[in-house]
C-alpha positions as CSV (number, residue, x, y, z in Angstrom):
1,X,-97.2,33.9,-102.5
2,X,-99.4,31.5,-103.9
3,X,-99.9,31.8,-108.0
4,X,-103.8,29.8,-108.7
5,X,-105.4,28.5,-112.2
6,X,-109.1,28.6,-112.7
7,X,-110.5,25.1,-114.1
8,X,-113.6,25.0,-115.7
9,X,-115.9,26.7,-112.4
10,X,-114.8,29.8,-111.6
11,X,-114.5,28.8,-107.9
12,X,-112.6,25.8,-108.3
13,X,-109.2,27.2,-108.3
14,X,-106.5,25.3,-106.9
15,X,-102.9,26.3,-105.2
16,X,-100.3,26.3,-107.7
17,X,-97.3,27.0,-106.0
18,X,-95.8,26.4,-102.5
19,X,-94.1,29.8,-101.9
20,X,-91.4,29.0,-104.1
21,X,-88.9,31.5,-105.7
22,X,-89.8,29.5,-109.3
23,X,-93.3,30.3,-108.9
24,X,-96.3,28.2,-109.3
25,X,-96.8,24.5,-110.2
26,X,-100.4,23.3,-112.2
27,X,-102.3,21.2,-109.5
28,X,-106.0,20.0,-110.9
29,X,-108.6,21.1,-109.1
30,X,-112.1,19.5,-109.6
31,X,-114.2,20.5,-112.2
32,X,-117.5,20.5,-110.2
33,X,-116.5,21.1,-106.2
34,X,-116.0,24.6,-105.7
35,X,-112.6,25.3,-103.5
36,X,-113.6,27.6,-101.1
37,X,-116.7,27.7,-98.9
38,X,-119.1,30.6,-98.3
39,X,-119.9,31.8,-95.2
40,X,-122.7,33.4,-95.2
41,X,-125.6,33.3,-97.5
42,X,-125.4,36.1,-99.9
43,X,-121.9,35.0,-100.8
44,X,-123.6,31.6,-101.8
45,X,-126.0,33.0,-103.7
46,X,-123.2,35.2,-105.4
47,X,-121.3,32.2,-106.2
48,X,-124.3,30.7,-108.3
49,X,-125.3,33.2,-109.7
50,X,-121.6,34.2,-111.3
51,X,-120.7,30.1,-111.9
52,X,-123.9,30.0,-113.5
53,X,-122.9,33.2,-115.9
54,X,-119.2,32.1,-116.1
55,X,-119.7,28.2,-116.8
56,X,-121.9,29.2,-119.7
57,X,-119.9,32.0,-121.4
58,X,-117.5,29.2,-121.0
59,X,-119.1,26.6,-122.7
60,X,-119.0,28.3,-126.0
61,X,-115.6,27.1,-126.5
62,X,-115.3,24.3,-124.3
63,X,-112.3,22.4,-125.8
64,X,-110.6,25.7,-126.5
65,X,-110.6,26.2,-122.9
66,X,-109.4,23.2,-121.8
67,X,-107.1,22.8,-124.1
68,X,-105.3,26.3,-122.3
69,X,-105.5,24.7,-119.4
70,X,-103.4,21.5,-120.9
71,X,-100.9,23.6,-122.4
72,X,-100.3,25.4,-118.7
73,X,-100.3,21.9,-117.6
74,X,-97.4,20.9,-119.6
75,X,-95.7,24.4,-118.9
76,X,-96.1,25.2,-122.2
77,X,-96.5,28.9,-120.9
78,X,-96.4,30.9,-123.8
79,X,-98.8,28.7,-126.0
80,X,-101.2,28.6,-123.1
81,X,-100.9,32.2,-122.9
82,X,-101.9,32.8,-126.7
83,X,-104.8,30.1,-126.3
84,X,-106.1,32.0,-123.4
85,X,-106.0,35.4,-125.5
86,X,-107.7,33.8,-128.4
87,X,-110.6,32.9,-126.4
88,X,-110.3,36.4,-125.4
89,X,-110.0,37.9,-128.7
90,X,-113.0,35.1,-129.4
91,X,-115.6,37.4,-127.1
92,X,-115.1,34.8,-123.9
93,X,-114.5,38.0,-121.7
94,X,-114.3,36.1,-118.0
95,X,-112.4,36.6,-115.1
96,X,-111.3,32.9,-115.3
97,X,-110.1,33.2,-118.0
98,X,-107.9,36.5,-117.6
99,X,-107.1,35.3,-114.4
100,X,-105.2,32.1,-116.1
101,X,-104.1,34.4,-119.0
102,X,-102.4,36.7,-116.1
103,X,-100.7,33.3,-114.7
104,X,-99.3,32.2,-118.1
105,X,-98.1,35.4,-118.5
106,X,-96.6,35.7,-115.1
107,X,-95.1,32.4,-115.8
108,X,-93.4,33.6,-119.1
109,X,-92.0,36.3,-117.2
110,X,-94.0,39.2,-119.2
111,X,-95.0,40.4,-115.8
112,X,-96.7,43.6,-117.5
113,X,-99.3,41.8,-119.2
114,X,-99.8,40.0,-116.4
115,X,-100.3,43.1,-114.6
116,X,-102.9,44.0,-117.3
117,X,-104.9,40.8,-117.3
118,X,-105.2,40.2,-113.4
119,X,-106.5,43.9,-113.7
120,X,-108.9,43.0,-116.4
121,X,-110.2,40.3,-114.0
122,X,-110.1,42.9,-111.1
123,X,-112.9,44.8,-113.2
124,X,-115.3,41.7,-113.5
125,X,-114.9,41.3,-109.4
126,X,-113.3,43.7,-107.8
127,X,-113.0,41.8,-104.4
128,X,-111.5,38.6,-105.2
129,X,-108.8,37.4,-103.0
130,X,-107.4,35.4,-105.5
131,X,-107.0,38.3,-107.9
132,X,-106.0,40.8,-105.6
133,X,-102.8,38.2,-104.1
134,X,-101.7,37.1,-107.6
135,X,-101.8,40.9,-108.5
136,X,-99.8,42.4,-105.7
137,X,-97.3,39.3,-106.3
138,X,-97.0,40.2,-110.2
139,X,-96.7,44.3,-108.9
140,X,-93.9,43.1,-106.5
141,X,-92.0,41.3,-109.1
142,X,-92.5,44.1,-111.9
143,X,-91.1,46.4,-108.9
144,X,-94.1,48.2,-108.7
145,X,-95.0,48.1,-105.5
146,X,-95.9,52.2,-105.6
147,X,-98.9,51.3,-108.0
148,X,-99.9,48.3,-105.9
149,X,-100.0,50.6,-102.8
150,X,-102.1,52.8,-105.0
151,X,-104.9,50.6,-106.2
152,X,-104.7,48.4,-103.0
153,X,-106.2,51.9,-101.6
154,X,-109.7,51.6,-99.4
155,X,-111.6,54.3,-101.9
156,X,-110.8,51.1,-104.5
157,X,-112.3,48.6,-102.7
158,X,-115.8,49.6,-103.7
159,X,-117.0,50.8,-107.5
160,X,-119.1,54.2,-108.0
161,X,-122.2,52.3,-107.6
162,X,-121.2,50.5,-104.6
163,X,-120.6,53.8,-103.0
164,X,-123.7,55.6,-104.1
165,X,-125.9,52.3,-102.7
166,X,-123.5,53.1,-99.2
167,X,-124.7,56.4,-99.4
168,X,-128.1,55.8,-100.1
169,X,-128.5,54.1,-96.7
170,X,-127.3,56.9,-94.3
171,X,-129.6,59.4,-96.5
172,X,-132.7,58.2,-96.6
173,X,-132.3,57.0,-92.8
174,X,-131.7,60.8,-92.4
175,X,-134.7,61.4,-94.3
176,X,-136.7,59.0,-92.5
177,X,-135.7,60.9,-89.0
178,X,-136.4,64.0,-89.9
179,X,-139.8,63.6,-91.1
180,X,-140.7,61.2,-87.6
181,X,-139.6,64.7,-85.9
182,X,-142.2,66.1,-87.3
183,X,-144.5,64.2,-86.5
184,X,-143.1,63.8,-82.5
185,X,-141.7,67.3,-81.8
186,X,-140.4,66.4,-78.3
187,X,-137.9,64.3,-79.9
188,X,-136.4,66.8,-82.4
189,X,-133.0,67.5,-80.6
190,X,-132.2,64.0,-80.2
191,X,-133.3,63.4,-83.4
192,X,-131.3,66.0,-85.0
193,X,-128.3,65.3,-84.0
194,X,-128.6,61.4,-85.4
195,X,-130.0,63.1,-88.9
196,X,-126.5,65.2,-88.7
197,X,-124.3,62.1,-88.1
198,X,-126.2,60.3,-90.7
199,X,-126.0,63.3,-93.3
200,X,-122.4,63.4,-92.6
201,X,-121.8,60.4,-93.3
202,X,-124.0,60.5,-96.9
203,X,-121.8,63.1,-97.9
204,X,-118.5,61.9,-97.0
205,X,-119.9,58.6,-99.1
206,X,-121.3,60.6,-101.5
207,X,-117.7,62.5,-102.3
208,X,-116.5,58.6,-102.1
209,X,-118.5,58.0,-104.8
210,X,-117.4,60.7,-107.1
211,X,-113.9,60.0,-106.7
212,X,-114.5,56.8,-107.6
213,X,-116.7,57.6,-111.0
214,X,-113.8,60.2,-112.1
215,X,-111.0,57.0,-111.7
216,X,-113.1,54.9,-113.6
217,X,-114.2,57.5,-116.3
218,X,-110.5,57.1,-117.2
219,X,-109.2,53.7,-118.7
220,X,-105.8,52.5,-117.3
221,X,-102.8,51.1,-119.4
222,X,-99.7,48.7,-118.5
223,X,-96.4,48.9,-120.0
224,X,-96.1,45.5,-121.5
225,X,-92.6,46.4,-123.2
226,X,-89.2,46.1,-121.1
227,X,-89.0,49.9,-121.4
228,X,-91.4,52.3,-122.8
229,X,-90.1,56.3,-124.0
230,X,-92.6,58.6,-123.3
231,X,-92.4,61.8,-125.3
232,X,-93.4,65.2,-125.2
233,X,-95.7,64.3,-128.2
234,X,-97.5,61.8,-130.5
235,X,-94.2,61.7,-133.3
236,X,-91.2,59.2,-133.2
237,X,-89.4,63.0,-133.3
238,X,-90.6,64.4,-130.4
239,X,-88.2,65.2,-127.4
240,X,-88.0,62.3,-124.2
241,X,-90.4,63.2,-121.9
242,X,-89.3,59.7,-119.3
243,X,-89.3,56.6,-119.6
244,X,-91.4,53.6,-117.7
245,X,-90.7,49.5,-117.7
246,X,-92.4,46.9,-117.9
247,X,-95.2,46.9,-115.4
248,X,-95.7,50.1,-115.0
249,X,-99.4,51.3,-114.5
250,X,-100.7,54.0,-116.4
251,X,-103.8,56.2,-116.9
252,X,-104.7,56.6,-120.6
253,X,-106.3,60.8,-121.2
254,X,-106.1,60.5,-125.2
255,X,-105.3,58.1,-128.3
256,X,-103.9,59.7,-131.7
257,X,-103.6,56.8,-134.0
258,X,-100.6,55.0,-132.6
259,X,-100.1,57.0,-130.2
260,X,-101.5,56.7,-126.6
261,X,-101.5,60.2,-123.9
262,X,-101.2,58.6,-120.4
263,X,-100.6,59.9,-117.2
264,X,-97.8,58.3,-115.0
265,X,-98.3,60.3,-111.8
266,X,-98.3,64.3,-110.9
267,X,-96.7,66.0,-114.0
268,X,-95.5,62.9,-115.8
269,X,-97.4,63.3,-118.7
270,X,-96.8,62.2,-122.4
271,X,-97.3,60.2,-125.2
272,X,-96.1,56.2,-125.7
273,X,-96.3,54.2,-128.6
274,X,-99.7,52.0,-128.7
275,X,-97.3,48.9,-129.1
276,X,-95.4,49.4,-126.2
277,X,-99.0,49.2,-123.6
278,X,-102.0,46.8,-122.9
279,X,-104.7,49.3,-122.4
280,X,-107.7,47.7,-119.7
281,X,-110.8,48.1,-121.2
């Protein structure tokens, strides 16, 4: 599994590693040729657009960046880690930027918060290949390949309002049909019966799309601690509810001061220390 570092275009990543056990290696990559080509159209236009918006958020702290990228470089993994979460903590909120934060991580072995900031890059674009593989590979190596099966789901693939424009199309073609029977009656029953198929399928998009606005009304948390205790409460004196480790992917239903309510699965429920998780905003 290949690990890859974002240089200063969002597109120019570069392999790091050779499907070694040690994982990756820092390999340059040009600052202004972008590493992958487009094949169609929109996904040129895409790539613009976000290299456009990406470069620029970029270029408020320019040197800052760069010098993360140097510190990676000279596998200075924990230093290039902290420079990337300044930049962060700065307001530089880019998926290049988690993305290399996840691989500094990943290369420190703190494989949770590497978990956490591939996922944070996940939000900014959802489809990336290069996220997605360096996020399964970090799941794998947490041993967490039940969450990675989980999110790697097909209802994830698109957001709520990718799935309400999917079912927009289906219902106004429905629409569309049913008025032009009107106006020829002789076609009705053929007519019909594509308005069914084509209602059918709104709906089943339309339930698609609810699922997926109840997921992301919740925020998710990582365990970014070797083991987090989950208790029956928000006090150090409550009883042992379970315990998670490090990588472990969590959904986060209430915050009490320190204290964070998340969700590990079908009654595994309780509260963990805010310490011991990177909640995904």
């Amino acid at each position: 599994m290949n690990l890859l570092l974002s240089q200063f275009n969002f597109w120019s990543r570069s392999a790091l590693s050779q499907n070694t056990l040690e994982g990756p290696t820092f390999s340059p990559s040009p600052v202004s040729s972008p590493s992958r080509e487009r094949k169609t159209h929109i996904r040129l236009i895409t790539l613009l657009f976000l290299s456009t918006l990406l470069t620029t958020s970029i270029q408020a702290n320019p040197a800052n960046f760069i010098a993360a990228n140097d510190l990676y470089e000279q596998q200075n993994f924990s230093e290039a880690a902290s420079a990337y979460k300044s930049l962060v903590e700065s307001g530089t909120v880019t998926p290049n930027i988690f993305f290399n934060l996840g691989n500094a991580h990943f290369k420190s072995g703190e494989f949770g918060k590497a978990i956490a900031a591939y996922r944070a890059a996940q939000n900014l674009t959802p489809r990336d290949p290069d996220i997605r593989a360096n996020l399964r590979f970090a799941r794998d190596k947490a041993q967490n390949a039940g969450a990675s099966a989980a999110q790697e789901s097909w209802l994830n693939r698109l957001t709520a309002n990718e799935w309400i424009l999917l079912a927009s199309v289906p219902f106004w073609l429905c629409f569309i049909l049913l008025a032009f029977a009107q106006i020829r009656r002789d076609w009705q029953k053929i007519v019909r019966s594509y308005a069914t198929i084509l209602g059918g399928l709104a709906l089943v998009f339309g339930i698609c799309a609810a699922v997926a606005a109840q997921h992301d009304a919740h925020q998710a948390a990582v365990v970014t601690s070797v083991e987090a205790v989950v208790r029956h409460g928000p006090f150090a004196e409550s009883q042992t509810a379970f315990t998670l480790r490090d990588g472990a992917e969590l959904t986060v239903l209430d915050q009490r001061e320190n204290w964070i309510q998340v969700s590990a699965g079908p009654n595994r429920i309780g509260w963990v220390r805010a310490a011991q998780v990177t909640v995904i905003n």
